[in-house]
PyMOL CGO cylinders between C-alpha atoms (Angstrom):
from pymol import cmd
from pymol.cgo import CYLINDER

trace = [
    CYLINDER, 15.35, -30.22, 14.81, 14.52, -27.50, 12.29, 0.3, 1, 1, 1, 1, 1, 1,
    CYLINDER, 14.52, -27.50, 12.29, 14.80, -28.67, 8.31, 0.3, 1, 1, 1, 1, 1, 1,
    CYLINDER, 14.80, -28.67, 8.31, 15.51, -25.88, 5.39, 0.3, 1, 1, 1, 1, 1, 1,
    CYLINDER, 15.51, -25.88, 5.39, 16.03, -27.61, 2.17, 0.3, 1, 1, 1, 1, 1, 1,
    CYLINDER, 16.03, -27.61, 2.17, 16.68, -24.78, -0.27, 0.3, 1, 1, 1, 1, 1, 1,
    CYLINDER, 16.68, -24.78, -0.27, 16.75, -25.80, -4.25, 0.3, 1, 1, 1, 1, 1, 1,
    CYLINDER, 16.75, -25.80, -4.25, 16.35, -24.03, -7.83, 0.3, 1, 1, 1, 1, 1, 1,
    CYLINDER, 16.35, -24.03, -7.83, 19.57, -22.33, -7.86, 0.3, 1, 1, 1, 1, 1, 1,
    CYLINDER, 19.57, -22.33, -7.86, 22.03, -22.31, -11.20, 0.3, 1, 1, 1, 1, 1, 1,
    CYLINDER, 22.03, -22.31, -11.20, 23.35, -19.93, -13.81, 0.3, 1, 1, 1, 1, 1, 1,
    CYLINDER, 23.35, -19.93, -13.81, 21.07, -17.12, -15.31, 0.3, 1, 1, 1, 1, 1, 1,
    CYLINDER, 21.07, -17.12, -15.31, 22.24, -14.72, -17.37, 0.3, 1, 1, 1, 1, 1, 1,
    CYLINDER, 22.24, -14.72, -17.37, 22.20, -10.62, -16.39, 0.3, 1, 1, 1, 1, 1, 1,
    CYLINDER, 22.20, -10.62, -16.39, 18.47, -9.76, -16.29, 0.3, 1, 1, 1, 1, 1, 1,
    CYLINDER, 18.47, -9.76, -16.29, 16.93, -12.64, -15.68, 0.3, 1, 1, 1, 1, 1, 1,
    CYLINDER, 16.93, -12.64, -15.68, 14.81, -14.98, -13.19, 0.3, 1, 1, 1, 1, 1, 1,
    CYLINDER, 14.81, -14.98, -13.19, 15.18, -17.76, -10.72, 0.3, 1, 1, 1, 1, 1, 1,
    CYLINDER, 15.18, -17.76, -10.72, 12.83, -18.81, -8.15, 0.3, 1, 1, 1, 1, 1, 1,
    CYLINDER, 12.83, -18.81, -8.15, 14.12, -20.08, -5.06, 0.3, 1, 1, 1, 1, 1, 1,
    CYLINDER, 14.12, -20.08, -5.06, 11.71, -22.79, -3.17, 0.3, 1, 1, 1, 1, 1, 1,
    CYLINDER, 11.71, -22.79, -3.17, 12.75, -23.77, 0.55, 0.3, 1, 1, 1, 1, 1, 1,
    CYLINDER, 12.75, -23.77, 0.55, 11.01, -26.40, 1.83, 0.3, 1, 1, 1, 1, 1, 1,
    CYLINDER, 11.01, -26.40, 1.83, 11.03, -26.55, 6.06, 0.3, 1, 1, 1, 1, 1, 1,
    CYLINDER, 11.03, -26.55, 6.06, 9.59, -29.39, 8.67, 0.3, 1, 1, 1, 1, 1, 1,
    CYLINDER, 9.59, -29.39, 8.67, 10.38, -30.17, 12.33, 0.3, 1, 1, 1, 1, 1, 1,
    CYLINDER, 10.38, -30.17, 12.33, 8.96, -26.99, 13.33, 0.3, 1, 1, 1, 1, 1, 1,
    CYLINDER, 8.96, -26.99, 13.33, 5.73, -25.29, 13.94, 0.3, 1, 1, 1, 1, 1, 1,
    CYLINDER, 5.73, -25.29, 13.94, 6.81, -23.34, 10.25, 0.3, 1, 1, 1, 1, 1, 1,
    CYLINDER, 6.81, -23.34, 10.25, 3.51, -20.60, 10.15, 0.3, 1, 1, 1, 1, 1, 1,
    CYLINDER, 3.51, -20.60, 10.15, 4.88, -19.22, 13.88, 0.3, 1, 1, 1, 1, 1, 1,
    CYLINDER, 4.88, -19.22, 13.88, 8.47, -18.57, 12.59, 0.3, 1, 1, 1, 1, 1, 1,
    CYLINDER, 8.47, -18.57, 12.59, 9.57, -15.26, 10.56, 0.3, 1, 1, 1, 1, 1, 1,
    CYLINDER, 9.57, -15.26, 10.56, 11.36, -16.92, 7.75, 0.3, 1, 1, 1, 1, 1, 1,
    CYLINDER, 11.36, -16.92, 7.75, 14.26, -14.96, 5.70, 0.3, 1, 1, 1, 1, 1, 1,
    CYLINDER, 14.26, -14.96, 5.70, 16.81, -15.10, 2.79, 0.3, 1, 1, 1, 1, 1, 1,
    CYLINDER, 16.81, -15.10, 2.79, 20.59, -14.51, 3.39, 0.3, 1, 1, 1, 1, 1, 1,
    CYLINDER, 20.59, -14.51, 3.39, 23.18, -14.66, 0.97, 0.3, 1, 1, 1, 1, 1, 1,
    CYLINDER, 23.18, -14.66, 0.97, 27.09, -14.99, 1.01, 0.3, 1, 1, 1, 1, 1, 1,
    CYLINDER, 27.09, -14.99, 1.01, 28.65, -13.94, -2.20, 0.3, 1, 1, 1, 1, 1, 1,
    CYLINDER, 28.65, -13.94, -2.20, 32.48, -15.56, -2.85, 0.3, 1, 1, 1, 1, 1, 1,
    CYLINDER, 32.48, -15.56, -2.85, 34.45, -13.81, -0.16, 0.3, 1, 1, 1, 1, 1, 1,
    CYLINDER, 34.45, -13.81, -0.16, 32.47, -12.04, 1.50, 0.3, 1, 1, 1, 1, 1, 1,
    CYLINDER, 32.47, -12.04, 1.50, 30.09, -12.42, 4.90, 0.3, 1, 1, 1, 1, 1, 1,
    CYLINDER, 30.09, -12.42, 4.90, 26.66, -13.37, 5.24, 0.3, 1, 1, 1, 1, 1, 1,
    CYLINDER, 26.66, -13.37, 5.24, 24.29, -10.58, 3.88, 0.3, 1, 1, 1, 1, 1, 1,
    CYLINDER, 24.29, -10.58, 3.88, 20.45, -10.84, 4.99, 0.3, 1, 1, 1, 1, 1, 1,
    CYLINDER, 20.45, -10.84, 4.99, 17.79, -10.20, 2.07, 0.3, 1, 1, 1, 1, 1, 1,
    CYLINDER, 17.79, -10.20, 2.07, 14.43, -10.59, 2.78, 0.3, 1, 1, 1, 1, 1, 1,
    CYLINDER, 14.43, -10.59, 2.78, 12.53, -11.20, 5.82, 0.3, 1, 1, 1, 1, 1, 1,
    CYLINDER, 12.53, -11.20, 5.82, 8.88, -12.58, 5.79, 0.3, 1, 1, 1, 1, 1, 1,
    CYLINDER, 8.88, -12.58, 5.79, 6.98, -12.57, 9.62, 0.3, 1, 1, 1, 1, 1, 1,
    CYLINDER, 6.98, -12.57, 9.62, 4.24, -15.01, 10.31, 0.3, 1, 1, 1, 1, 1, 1,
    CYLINDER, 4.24, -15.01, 10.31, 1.72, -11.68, 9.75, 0.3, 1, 1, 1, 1, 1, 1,
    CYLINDER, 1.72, -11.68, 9.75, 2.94, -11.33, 6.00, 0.3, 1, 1, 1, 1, 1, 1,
    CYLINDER, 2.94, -11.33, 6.00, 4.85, -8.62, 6.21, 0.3, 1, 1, 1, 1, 1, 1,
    CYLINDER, 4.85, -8.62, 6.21, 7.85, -8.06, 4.35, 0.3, 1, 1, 1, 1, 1, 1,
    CYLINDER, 7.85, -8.06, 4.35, 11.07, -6.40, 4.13, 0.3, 1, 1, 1, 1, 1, 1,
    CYLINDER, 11.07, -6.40, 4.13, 14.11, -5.68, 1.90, 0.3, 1, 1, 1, 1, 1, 1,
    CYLINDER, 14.11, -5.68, 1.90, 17.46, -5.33, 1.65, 0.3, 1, 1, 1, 1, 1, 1,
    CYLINDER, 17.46, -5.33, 1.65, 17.99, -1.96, -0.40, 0.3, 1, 1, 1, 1, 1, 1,
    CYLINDER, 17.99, -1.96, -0.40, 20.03, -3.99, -2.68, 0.3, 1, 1, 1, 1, 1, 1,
    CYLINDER, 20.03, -3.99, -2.68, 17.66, -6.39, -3.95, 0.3, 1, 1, 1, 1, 1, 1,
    CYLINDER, 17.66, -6.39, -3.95, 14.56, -4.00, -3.41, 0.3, 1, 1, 1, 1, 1, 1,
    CYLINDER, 14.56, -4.00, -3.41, 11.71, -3.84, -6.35, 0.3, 1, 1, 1, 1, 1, 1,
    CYLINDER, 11.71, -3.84, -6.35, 13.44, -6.63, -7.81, 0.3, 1, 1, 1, 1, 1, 1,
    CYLINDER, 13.44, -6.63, -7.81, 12.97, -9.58, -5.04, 0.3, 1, 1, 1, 1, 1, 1,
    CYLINDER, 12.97, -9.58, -5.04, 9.93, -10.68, -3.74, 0.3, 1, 1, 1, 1, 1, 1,
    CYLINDER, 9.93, -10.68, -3.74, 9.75, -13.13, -0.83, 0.3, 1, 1, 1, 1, 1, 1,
    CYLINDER, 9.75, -13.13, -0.83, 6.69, -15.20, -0.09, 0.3, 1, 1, 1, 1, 1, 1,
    CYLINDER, 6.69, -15.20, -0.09, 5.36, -18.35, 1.72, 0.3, 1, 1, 1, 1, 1, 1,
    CYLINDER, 5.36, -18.35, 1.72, 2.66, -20.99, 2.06, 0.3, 1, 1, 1, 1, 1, 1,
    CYLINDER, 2.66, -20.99, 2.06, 2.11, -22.10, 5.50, 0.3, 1, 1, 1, 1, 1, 1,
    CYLINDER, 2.11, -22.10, 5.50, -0.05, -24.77, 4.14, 0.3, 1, 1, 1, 1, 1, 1,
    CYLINDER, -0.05, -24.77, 4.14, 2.70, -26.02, 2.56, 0.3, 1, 1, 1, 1, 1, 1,
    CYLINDER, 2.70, -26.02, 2.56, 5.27, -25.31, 4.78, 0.3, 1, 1, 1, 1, 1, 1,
    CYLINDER, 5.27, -25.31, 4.78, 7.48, -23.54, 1.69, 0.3, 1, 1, 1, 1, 1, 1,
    CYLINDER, 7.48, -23.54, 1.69, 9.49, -20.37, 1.36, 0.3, 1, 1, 1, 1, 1, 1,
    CYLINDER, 9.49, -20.37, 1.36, 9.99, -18.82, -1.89, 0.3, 1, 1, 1, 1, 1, 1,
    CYLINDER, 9.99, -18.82, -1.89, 12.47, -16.08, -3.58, 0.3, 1, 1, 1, 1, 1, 1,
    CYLINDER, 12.47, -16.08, -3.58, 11.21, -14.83, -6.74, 0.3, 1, 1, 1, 1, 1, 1,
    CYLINDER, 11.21, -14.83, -6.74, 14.02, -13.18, -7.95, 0.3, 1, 1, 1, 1, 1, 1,
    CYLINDER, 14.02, -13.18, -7.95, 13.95, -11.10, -11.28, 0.3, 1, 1, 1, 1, 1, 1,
    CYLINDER, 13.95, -11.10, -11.28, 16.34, -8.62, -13.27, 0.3, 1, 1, 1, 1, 1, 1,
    CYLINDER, 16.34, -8.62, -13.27, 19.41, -10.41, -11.97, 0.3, 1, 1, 1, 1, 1, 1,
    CYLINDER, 19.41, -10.41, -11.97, 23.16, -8.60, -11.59, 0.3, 1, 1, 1, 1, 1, 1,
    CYLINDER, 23.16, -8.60, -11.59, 26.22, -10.49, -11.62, 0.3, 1, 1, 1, 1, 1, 1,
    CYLINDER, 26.22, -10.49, -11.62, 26.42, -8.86, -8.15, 0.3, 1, 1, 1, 1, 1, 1,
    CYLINDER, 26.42, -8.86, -8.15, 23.83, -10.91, -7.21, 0.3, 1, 1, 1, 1, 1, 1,
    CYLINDER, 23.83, -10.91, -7.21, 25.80, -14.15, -7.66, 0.3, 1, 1, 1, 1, 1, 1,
    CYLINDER, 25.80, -14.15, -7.66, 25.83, -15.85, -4.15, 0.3, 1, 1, 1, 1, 1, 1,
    CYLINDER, 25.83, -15.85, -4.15, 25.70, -19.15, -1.88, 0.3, 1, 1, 1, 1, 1, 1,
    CYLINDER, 25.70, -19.15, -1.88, 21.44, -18.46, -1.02, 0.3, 1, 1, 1, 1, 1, 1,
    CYLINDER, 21.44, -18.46, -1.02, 20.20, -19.53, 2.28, 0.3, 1, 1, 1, 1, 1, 1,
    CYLINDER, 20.20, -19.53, 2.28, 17.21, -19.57, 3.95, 0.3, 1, 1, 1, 1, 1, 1,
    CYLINDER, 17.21, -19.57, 3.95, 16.91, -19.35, 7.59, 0.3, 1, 1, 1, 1, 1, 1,
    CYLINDER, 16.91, -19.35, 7.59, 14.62, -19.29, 10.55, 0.3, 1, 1, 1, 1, 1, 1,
    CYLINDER, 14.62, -19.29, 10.55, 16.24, -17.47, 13.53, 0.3, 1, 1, 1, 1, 1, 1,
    CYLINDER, 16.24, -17.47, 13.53, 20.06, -18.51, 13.48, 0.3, 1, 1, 1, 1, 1, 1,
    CYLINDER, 20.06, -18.51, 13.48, 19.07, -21.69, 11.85, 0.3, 1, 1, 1, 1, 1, 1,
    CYLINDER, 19.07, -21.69, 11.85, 19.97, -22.01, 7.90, 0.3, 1, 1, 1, 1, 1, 1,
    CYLINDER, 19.97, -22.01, 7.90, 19.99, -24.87, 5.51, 0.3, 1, 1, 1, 1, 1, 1,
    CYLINDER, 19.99, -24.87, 5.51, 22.55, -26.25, 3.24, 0.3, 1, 1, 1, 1, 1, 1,
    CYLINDER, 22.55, -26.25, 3.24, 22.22, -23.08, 0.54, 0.3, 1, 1, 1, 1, 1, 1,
    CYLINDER, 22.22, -23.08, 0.54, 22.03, -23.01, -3.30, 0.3, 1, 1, 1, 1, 1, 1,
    CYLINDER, 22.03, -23.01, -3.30, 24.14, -21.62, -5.61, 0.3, 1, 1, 1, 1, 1, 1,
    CYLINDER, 24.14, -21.62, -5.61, 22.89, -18.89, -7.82, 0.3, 1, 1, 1, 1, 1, 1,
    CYLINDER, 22.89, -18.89, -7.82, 25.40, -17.63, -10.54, 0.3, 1, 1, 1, 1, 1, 1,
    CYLINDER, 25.40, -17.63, -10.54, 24.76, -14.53, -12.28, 0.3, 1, 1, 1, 1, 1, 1,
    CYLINDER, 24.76, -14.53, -12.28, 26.92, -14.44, -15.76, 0.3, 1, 1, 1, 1, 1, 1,
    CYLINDER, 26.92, -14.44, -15.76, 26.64, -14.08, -19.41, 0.3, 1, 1, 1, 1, 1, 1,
]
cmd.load_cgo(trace, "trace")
């Protein structure tokens, strides 16, 4: 069964950093695209970042130039560097592969 243990979360203030490590195991983790969502208080699930087993990337607009997702296969770890932080950015973080999430972190974004 697939594992994401996502950590690192916490309270920045505006225009900061946090980097968000996700550690995954019980699957083959280098085949999988692997990708961020978030659900801020209230609202639905909003996707991020996606990361394909080729390296490619992609960005929500919202978090674009700011964000930058990456991985090490070697390690079987997904990372969310995330820098110049809005309170808008305050959410419940997740990462998934396919439909499959783990337990999320909280990231708080306040002064």
């Amino acid at each position: 069964e697939v594992q994401l243990v996502e950590s690192g979360g916490g309270l920045v203030q505006p225009g900061g950093s946090l980097k968000l490590p996700c550690a995954a195991s019980e699957f083959t983790f280098s085949n999988y695209a692997m990708s961020w969502v978030r659900q801020a208080p209230g609202k639905g699930l909003e996707w991020v970042s996606t990361i394909y087993n080729t390296g490619t990337t992609v960005y929500a607009d919202s978090v674009k130039g700011r964000f930058t997702i990456s991985r090490d296969n070697a390690k079987n770890m997904l990372y969310l560097q995330m820098n110049s932080l809005k309170p808008e950015d305050t959410a419940v973080y997740y990462c998934a592969a396919g439909s499959r999430r783990g337990q999320g972190t909280q990231v708080t974004v306040s002064s």
